[in-house]
Backbone bond lengths (Angstrom), bond angles and torsions (degrees), N, CA, C in turn:
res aa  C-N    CA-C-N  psi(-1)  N-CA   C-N-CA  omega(-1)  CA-C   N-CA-C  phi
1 X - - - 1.438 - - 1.515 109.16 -
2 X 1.369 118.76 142.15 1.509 113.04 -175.28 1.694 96.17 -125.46
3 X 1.600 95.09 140.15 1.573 101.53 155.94 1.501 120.12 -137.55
4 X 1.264 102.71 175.34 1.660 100.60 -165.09 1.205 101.33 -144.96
5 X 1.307 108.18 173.66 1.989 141.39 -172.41 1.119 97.73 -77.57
6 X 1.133 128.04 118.18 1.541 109.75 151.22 1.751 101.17 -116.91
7 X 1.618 115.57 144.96 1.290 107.85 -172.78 1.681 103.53 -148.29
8 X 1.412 95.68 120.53 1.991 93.95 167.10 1.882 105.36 -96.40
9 X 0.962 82.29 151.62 1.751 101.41 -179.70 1.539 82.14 -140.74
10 X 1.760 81.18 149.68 1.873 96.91 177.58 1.547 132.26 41.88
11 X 1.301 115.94 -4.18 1.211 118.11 -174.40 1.352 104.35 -87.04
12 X 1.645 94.42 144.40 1.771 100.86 -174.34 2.089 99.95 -115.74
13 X 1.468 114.63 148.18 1.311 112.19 170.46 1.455 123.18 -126.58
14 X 1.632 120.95 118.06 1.462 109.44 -126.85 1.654 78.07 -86.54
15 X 1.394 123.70 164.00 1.191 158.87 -170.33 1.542 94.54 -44.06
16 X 1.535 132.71 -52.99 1.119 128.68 -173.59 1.637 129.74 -54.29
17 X 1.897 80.23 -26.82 1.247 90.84 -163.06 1.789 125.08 -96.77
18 X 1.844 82.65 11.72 1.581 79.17 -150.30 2.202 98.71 -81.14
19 X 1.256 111.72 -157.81 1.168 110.08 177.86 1.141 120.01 -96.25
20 X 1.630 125.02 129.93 1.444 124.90 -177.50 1.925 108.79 78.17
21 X 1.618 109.27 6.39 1.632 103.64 176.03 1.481 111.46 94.64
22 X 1.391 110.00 -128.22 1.285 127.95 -154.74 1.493 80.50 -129.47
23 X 0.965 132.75 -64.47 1.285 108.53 -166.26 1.750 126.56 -92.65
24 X 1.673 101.32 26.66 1.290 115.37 147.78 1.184 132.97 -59.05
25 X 1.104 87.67 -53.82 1.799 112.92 171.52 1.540 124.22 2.17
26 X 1.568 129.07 110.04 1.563 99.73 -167.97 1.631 130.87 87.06
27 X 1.336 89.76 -19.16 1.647 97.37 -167.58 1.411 109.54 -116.59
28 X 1.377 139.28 12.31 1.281 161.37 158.80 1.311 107.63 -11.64
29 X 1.554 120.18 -60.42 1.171 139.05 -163.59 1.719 116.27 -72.96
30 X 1.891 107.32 -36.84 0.967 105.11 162.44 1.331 142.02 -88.63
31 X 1.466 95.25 0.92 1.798 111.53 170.78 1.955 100.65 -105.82
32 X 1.356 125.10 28.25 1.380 134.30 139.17 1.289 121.18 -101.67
33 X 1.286 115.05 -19.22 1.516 107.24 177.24 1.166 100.93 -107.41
34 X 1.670 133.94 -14.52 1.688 96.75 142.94 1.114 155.35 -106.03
35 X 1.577 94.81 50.90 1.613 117.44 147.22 1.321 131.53 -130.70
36 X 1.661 85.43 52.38 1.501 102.89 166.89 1.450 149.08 -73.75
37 X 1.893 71.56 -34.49 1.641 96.63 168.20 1.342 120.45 -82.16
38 X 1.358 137.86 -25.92 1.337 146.37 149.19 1.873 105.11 -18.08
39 X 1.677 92.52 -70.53 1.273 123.29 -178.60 1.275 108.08 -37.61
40 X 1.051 118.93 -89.07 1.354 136.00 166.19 1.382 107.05 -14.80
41 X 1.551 138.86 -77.04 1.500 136.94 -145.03 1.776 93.70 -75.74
42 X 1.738 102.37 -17.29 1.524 74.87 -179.44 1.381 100.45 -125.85
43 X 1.277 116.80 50.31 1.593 124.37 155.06 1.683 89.72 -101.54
44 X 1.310 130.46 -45.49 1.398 133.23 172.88 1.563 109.92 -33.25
45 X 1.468 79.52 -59.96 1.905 86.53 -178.16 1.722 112.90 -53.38
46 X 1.324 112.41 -67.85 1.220 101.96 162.50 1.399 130.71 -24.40
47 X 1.424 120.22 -51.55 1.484 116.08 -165.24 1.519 91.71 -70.14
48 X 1.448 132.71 -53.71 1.482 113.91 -164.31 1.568 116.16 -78.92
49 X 1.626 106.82 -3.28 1.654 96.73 169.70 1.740 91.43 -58.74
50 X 1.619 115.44 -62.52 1.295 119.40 -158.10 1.628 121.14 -64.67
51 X 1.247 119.27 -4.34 1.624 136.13 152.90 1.769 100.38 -68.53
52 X 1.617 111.72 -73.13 1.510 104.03 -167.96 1.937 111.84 -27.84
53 X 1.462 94.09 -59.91 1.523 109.15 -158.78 1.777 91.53 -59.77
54 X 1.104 125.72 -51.29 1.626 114.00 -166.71 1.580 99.67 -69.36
55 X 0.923 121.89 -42.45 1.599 122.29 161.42 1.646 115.36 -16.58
56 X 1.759 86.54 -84.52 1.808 98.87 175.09 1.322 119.72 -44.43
57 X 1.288 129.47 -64.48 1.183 162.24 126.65 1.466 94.77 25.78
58 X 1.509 116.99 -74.93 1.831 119.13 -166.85 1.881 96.64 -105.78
59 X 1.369 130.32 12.03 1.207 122.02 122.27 1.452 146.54 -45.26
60 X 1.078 80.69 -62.15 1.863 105.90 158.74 1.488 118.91 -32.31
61 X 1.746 80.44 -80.70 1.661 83.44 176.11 1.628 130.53 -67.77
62 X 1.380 110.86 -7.76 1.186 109.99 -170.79 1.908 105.27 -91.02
63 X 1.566 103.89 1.78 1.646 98.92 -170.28 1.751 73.66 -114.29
64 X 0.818 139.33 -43.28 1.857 131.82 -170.23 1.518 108.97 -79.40
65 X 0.795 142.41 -47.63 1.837 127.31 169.61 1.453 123.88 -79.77
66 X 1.172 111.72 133.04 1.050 136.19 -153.61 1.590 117.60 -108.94
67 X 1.554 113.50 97.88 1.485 111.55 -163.02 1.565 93.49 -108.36
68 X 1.757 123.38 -178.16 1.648 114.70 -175.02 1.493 124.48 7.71
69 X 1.227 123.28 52.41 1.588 133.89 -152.18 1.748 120.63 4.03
70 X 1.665 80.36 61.46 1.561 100.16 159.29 1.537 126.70 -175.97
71 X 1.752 103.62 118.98 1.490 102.38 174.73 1.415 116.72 18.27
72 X 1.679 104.85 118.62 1.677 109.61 159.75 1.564 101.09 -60.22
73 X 1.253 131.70 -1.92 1.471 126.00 -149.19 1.664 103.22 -109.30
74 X 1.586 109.79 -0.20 1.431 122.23 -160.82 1.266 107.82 -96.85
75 X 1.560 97.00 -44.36 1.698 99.06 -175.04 1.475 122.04 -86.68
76 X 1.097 132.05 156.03 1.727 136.19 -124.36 1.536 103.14 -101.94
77 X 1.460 118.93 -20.38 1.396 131.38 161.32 1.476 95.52 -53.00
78 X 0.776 137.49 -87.54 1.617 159.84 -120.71 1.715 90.48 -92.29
79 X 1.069 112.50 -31.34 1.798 109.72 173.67 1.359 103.55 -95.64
80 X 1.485 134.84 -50.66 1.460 123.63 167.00 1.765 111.17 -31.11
81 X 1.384 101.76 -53.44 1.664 102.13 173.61 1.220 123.17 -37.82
82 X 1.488 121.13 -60.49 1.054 148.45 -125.92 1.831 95.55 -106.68
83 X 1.456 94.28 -44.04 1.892 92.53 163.93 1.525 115.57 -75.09
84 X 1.298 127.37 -25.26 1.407 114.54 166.09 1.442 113.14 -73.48
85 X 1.568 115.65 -32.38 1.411 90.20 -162.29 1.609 115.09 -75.13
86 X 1.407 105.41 -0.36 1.592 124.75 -169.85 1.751 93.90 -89.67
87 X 1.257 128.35 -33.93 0.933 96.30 -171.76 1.618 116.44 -104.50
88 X 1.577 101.63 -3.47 1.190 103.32 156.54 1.751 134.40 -71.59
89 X 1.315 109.30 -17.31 1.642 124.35 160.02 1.472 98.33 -61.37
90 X 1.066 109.81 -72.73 1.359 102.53 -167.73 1.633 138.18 -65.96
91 X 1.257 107.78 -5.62 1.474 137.03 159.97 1.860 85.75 -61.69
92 X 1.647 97.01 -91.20 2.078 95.45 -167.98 1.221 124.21 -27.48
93 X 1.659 112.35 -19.09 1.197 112.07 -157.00 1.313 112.53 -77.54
94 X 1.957 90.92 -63.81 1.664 110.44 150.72 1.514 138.24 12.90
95 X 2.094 79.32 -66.01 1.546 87.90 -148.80 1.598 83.99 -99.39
96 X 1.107 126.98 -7.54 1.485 109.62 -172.25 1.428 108.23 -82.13
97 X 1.605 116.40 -18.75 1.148 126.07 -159.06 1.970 97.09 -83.93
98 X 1.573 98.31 -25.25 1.246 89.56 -176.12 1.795 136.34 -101.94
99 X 1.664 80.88 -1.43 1.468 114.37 175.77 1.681 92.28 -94.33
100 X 1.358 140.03 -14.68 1.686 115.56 176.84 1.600 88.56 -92.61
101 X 1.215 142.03 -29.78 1.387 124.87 164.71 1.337 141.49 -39.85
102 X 1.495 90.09 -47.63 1.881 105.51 168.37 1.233 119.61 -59.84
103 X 1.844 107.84 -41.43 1.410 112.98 -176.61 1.810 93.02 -67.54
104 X 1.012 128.60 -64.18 1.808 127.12 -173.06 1.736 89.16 -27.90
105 X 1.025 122.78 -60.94 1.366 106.99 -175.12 1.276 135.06 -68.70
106 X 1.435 120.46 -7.01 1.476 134.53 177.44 1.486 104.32 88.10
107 X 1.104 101.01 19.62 2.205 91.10 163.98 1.808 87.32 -131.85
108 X 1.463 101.33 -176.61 1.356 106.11 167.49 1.868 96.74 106.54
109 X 1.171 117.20 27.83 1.542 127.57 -171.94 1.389 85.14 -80.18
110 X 1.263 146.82 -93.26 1.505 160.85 168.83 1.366 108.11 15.01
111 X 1.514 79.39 -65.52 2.061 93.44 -150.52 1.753 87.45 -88.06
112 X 1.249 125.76 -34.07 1.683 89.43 171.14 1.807 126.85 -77.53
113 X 1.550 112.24 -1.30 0.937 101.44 143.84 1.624 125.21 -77.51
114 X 1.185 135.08 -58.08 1.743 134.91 143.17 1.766 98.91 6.61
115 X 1.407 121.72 -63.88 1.933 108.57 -150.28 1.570 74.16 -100.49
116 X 0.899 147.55 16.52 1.981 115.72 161.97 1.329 86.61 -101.31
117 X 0.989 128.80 -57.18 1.732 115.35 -162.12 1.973 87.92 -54.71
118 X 1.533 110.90 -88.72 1.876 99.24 -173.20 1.772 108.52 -14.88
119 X 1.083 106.04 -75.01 1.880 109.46 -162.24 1.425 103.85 -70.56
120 X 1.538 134.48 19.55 1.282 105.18 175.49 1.751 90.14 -115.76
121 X 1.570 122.25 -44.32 1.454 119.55 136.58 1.082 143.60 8.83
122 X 1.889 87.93 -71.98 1.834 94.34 -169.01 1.922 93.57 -84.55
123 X 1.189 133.49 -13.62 1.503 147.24 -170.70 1.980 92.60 -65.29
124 X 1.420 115.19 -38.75 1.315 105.28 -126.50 2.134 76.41 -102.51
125 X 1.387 107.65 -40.36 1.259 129.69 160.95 1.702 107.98 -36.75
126 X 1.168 109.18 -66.03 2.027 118.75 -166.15 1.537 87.15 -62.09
127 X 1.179 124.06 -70.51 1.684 131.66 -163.86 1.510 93.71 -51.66
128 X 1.166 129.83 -59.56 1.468 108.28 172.29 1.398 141.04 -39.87
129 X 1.500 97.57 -37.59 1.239 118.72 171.14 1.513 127.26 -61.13
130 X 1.571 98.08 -35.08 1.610 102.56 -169.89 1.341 86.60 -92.97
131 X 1.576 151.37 -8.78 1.345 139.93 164.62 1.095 101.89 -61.02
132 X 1.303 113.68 -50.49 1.906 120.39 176.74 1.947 109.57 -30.11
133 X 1.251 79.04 -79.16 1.683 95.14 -179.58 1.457 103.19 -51.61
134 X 1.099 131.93 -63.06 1.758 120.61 -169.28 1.692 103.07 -48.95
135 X 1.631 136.06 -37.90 0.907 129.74 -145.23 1.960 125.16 57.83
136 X 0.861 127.76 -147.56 1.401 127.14 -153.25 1.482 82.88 -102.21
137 X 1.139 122.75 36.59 1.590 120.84 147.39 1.631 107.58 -111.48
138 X 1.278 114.84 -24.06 1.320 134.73 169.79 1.937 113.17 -42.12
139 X 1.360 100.62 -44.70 1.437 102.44 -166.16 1.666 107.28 -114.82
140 X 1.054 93.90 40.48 1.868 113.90 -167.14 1.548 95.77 -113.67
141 X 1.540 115.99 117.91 1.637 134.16 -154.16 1.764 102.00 -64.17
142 X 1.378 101.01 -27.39 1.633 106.71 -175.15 1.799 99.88 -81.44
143 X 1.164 115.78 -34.47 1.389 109.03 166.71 1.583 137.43 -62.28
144 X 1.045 113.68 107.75 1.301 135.71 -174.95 1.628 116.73 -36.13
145 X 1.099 120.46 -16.97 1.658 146.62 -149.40 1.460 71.02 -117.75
146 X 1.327 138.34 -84.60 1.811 113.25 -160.89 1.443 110.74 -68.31
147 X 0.997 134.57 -5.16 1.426 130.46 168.23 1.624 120.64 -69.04
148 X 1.450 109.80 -35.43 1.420 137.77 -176.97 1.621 99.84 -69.25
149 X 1.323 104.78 -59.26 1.380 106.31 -170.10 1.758 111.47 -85.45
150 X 1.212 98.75 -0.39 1.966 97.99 158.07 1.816 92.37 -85.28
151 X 1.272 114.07 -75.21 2.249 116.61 -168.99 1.374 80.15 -36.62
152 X 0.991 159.62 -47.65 2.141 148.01 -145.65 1.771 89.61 -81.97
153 X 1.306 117.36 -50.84 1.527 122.86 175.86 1.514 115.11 -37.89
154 X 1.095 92.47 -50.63 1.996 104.05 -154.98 1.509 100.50 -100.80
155 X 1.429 140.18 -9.61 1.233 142.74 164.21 1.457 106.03 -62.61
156 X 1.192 103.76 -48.41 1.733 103.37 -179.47 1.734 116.16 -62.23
157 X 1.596 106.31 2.14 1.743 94.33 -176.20 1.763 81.53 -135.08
158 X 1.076 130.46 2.62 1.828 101.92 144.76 1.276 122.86 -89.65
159 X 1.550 100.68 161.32 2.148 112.29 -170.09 1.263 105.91 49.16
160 X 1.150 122.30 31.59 1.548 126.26 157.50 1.445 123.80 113.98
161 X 1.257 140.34 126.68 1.669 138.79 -161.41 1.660 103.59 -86.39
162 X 1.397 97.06 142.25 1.900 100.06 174.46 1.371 115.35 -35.46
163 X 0.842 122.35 -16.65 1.291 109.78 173.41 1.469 123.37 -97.56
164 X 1.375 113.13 -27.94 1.692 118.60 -177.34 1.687 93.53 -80.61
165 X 1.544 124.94 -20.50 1.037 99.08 165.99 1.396 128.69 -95.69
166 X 1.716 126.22 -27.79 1.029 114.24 131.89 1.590 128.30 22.53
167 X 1.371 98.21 -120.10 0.939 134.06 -167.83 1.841 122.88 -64.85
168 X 1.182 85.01 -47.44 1.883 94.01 167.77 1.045 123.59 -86.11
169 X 1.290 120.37 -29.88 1.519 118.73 -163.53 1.503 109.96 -95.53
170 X 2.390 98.53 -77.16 1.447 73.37 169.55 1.166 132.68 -129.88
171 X 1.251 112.71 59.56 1.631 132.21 148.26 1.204 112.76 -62.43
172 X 1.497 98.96 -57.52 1.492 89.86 -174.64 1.387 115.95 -74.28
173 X 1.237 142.33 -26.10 1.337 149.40 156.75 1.562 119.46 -28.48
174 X 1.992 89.79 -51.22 1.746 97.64 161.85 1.635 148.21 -33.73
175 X 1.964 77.14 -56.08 1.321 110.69 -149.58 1.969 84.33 -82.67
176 X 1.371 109.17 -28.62 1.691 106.04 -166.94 1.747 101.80 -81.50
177 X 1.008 112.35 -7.66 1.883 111.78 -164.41 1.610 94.22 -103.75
178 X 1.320 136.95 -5.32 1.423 120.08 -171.30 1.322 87.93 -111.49
């Protein structure tokens, strides 16, 4: 994943133009954090595109290499894996699908913080997993499977780190609804 600088120098933005008017003004910061949750459901999304693919990915390999002359894909380790990590995709998927609904409706602030922390987690978890299964081809720079499980790394520290959501977001969300 790539990101970049963006930087104004000297540039002026005349009053009309700025965001939210005149009485935006100053307030920049709080019209970025509310589109956090936007942010969020599709940093989610991201993490389970990047689960699906390491998924497929150590599917693959687990029906094409060939260990005691038979399929890595045979023995019950390697399918126990392979059924969680499926049903853990499909859990993120679920819930992301049902947390961008809430947001369409203007609630759902909580729980899309709730599915980035789960799907960036369960992202960082699956990619491990399919390193598992590849073996020490798994963590080999040309392999696609350690690339996955670095993007599973760094998802968990955009729109906010497990812990700022944790703790700030919805804890306190918790702690205000009981």
């Amino acid at each position: 994943m790539h990101s970049y600088d963006l930087f104004f120098e000297d540039y002026f933005v005349p009053a009309e133009n700025l965001v939210g008017e005149k009485k935006g003004e100053g307030k920049g910061f709080y019209y970025t954090m509310a589109g956090f949750s936007g942010g969020r459901i599709q940093t989610a999304a991201r993490a389970t595109g990047v689960m699906q693919a390491a998924y497929e990915k150590a599917l693959s390999y687990a029906n094409e290499r060939v260990v005691f002359d038979k399929p890595l894909g045979e023995f019950q380790l390697t399918q126990v894996k392979l059924v969680r990590m499926l049903a853990t995709i499909t859990a993120s998927r679920q819930f992301s699908y049902d947390v961008a609904s809430l947001l369409d409706e203007g609630k759902g602030q909580m729980e899309a913080s709730l599915i980035k922390l789960f799907a960036c987690r369960a992202a960082e978890w699956i990619t491990r997993e399919a390193m598992q299964i590849h073996g020490g081809m798994g963590y080999a720079e040309e392999n696609a499977v350690s690339r996955y499980f670095a993007d599973a790394r760094v998802l968990s520290i955009f729109e906010g780190t497990e812990e700022v959501l944790a703790l700030k977001v919805i804890a306190r969300e918790l702690i205000a609804a009981a």
